[in-house]
PyMOL commands that place a pseudoatom at each C-alpha (Angstrom):
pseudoatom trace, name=CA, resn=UNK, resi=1, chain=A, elem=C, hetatm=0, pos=[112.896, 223.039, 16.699]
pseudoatom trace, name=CA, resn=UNK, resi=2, chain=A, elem=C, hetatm=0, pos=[113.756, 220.629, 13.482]
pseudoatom trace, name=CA, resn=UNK, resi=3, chain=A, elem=C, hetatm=0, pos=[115.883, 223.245, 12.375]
pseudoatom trace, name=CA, resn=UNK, resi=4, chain=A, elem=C, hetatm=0, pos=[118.098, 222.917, 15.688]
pseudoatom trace, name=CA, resn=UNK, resi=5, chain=A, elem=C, hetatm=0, pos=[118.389, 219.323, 15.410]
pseudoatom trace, name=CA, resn=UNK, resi=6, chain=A, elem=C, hetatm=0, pos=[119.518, 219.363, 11.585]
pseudoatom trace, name=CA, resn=UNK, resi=7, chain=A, elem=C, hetatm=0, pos=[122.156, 222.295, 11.991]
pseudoatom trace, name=CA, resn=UNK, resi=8, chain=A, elem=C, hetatm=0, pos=[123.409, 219.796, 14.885]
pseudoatom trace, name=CA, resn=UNK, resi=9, chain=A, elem=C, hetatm=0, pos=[123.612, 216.765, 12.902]
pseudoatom trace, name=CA, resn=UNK, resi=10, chain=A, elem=C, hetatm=0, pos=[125.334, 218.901, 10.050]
pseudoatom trace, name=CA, resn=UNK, resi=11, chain=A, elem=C, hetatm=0, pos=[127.653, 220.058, 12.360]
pseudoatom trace, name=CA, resn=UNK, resi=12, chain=A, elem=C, hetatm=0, pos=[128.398, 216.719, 13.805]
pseudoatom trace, name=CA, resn=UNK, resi=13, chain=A, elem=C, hetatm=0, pos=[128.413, 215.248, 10.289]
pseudoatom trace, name=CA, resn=UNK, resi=14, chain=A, elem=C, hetatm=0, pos=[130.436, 217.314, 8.122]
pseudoatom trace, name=CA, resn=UNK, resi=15, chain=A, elem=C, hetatm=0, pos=[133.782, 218.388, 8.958]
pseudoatom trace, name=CA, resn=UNK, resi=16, chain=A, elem=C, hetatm=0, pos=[136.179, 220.607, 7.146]
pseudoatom trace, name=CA, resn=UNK, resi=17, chain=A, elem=C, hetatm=0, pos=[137.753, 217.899, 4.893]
pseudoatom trace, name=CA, resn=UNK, resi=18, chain=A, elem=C, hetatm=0, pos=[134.202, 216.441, 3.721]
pseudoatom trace, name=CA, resn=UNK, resi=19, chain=A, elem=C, hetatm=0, pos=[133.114, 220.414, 2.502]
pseudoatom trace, name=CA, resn=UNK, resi=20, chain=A, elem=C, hetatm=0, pos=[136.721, 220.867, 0.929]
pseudoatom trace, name=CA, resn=UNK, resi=21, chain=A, elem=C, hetatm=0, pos=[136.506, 217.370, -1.066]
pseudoatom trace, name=CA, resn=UNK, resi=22, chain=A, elem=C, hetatm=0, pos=[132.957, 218.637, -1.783]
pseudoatom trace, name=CA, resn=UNK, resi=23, chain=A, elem=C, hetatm=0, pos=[134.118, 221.983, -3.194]
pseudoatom trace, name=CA, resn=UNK, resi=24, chain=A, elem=C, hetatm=0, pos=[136.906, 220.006, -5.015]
pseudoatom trace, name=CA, resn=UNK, resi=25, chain=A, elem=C, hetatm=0, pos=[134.705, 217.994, -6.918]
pseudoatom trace, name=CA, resn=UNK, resi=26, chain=A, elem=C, hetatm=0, pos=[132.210, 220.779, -7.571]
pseudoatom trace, name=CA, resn=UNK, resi=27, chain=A, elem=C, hetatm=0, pos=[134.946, 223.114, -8.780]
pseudoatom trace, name=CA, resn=UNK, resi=28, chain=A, elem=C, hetatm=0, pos=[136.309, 220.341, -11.140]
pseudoatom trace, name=CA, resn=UNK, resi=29, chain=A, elem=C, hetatm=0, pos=[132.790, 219.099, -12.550]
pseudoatom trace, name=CA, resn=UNK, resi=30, chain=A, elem=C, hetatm=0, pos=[131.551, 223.180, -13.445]
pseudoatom trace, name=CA, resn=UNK, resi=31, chain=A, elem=C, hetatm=0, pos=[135.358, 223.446, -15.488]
pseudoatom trace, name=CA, resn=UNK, resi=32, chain=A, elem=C, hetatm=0, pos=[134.595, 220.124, -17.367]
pseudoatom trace, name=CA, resn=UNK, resi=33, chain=A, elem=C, hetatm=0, pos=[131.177, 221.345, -18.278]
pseudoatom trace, name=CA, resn=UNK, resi=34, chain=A, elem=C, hetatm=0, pos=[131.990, 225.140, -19.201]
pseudoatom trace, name=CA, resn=UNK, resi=35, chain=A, elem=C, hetatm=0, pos=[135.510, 223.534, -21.472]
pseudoatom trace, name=CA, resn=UNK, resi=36, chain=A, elem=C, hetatm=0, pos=[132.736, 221.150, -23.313]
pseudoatom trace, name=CA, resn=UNK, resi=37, chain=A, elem=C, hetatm=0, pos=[130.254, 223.540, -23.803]
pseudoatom trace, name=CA, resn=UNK, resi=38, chain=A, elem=C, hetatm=0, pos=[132.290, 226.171, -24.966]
pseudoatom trace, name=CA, resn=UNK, resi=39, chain=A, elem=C, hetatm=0, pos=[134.962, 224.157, -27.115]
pseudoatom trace, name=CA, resn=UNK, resi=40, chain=A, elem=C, hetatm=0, pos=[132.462, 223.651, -30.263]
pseudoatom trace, name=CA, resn=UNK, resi=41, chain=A, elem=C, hetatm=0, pos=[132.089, 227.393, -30.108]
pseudoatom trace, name=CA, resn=UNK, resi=42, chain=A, elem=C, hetatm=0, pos=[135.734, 228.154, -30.038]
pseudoatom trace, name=CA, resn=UNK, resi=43, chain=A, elem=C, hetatm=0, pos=[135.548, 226.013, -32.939]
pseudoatom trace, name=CA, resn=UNK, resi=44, chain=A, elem=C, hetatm=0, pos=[133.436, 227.057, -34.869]
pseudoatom trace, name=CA, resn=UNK, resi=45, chain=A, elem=C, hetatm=0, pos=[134.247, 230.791, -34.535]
pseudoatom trace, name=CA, resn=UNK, resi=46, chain=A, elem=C, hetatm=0, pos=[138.165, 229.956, -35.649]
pseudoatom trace, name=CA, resn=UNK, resi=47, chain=A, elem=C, hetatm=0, pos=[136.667, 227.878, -38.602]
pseudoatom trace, name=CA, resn=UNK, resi=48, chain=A, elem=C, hetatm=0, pos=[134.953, 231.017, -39.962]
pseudoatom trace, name=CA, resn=UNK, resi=49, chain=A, elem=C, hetatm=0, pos=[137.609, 233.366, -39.458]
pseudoatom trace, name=CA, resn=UNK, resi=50, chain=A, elem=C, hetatm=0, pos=[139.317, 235.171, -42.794]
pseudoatom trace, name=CA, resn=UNK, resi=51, chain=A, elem=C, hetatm=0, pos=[142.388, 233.529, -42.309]
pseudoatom trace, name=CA, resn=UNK, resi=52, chain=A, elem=C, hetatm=0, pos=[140.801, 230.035, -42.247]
pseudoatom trace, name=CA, resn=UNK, resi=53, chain=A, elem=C, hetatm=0, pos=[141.033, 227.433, -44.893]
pseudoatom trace, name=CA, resn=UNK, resi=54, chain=A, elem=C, hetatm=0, pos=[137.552, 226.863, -44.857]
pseudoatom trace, name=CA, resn=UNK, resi=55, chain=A, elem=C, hetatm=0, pos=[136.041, 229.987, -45.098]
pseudoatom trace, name=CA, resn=UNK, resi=56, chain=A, elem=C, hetatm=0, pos=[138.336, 230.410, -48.507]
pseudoatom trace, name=CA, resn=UNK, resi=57, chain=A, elem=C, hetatm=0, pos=[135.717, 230.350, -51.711]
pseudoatom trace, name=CA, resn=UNK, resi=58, chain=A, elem=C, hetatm=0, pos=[135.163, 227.024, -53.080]
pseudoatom trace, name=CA, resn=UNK, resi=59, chain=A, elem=C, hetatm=0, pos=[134.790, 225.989, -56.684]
pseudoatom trace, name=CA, resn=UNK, resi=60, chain=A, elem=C, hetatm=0, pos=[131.718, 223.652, -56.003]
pseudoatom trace, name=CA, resn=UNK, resi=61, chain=A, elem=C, hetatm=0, pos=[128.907, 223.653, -53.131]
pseudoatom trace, name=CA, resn=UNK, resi=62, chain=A, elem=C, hetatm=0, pos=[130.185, 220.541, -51.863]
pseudoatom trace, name=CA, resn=UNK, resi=63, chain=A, elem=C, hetatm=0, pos=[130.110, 222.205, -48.395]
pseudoatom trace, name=CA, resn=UNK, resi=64, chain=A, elem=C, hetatm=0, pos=[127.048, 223.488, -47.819]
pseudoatom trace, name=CA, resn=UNK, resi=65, chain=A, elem=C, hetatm=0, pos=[125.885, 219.895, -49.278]
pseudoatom trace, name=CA, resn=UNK, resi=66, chain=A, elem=C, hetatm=0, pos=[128.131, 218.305, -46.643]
pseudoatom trace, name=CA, resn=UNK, resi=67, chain=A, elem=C, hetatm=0, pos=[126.346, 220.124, -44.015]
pseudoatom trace, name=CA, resn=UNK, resi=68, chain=A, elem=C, hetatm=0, pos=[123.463, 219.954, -45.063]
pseudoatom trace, name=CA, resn=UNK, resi=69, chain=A, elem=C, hetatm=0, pos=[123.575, 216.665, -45.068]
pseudoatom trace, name=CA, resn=UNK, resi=70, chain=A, elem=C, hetatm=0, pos=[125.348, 215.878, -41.435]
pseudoatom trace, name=CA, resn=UNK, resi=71, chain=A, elem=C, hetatm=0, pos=[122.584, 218.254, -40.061]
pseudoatom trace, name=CA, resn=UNK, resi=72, chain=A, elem=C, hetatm=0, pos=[119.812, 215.941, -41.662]
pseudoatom trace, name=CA, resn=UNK, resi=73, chain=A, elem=C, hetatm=0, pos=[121.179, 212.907, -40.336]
pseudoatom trace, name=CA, resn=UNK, resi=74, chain=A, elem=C, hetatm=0, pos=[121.825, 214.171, -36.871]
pseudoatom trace, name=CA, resn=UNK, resi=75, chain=A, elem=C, hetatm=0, pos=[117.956, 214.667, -36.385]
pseudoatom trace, name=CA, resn=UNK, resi=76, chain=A, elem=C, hetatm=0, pos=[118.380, 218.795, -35.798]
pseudoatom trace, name=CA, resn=UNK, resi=77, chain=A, elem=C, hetatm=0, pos=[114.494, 219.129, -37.055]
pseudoatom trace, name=CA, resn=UNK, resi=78, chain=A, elem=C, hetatm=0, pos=[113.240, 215.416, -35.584]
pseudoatom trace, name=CA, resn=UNK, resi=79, chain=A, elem=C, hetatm=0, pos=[111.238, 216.890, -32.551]
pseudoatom trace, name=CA, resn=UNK, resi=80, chain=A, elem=C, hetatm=0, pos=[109.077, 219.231, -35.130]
pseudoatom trace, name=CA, resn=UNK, resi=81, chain=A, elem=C, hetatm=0, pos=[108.360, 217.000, -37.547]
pseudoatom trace, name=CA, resn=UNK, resi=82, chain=A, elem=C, hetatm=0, pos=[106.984, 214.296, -35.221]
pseudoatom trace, name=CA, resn=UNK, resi=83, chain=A, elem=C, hetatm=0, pos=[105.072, 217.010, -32.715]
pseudoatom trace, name=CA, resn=UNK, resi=84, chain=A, elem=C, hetatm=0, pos=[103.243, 218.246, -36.116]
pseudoatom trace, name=CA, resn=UNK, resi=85, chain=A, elem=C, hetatm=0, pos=[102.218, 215.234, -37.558]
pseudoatom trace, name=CA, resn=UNK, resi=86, chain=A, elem=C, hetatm=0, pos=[100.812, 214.319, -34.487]
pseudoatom trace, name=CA, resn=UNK, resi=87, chain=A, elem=C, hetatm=0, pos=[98.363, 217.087, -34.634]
for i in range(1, 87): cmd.bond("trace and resi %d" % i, "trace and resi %d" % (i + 1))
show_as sticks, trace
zoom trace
């Protein structure tokens, strides 16, 4: 019986242009998020390509000190170190 009364009020309720503005917005929110997720990929898979200046040999390790670095200050191991020394 409660199912009758709610596929009324949906069909009262929503019309044609509310599920196409719907779709719209759904469609254009599930682009943004697959372009951001997969854009640092893209990246970094054309950084380590042959042909790329930065995959070229280096004289010095100043790049694997770089990232080292940027990967300590961005936290990357945070979460385990606090969750073991609480233990």
């Amino acid at each position: 019986m409660s199912f009758f009364w709610f596929s009324n009020l949906v069909r009262m309720h929503l019309s044609w242009p509310v599920l196409t503005y719907a779709a719209t917005w759904i469609i254009l929110l599930t682009l943004t998020v697959a372009v951001a997720s997969m854009s640092p990929q893209v990246a970094f898979v054309s950084a380590i390509t042959p042909s790329s200046s930065f995959s070229q040999k280096c004289s010095s390790a100043v790049i694997v000190a770089a990232s080292a670095c940027v990967v300590r200050a961005v936290g990357l191991w945070e979460h385990d170190q606090t969750s073991s020394n609480a233990n």
